[in-house]
N, C-alpha and C positions, 0 to 999 in steps of 0.2 A: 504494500500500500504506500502511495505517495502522498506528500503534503499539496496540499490544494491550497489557494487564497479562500477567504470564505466571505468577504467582504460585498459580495453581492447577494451570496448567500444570506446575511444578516437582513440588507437590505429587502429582500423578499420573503423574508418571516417578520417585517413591518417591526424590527427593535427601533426603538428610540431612545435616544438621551437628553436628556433635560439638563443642555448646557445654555450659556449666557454670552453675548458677545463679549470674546476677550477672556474666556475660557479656553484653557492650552493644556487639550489629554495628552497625556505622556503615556501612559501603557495603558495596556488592556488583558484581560484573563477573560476567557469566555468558555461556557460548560454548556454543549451541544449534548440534546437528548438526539439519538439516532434509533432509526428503525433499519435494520438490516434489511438484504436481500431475503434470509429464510424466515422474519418474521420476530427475530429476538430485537432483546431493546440494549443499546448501554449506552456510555457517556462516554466523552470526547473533550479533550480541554485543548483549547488553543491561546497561544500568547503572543503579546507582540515581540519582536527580535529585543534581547534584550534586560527581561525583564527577570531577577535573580527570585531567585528560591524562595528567600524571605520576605519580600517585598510581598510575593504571589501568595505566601500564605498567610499575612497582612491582610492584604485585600479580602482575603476568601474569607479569614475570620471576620473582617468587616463586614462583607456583607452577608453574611447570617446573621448577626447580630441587627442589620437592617431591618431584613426580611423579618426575625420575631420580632422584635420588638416597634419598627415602624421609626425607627433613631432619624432625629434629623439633626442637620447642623445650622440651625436658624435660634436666635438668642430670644429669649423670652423674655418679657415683662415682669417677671414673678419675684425682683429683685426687690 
């Protein structure tokens, strides 16, 4: 099996990011659900050139901690 770009790919599964003008992504970590050819399922992780060990599992623990809990990084009032 060979590495493909997937980047059109993303674009046709309709992901979006909620950036801002003057936002500057620096890497990305991406976990593709696949459906094989014989009908089994798994996972697929793709990242941008570059992106070390740590960093990737940074991210991935960030964003579970997203995902439960709904974390934002916007400052409140409640001071």
């Amino acid at each position: 099996m060979s590495g493909q770009k997937i980047g059109q790919l993303i674009d046709a599964l309709g992901v979006d990011a909620d950036l801002e003008d003057g936002d500057l992504p620096t890497d990305a970590f991406v976990i593709l659900k696949v459906v094989k050819a014989d009908g089994t399922v798994s996972l697929v992780n793709a990242r941008s050139e570059g992106l070390d060990w740590i960093t990737r599992l940074g991210m991935v623990t960030a964003a579970q901690a997203i995902e439960n809990s709904g974390y934002s990084d916007v400052p409140t009032d409640d001071t």
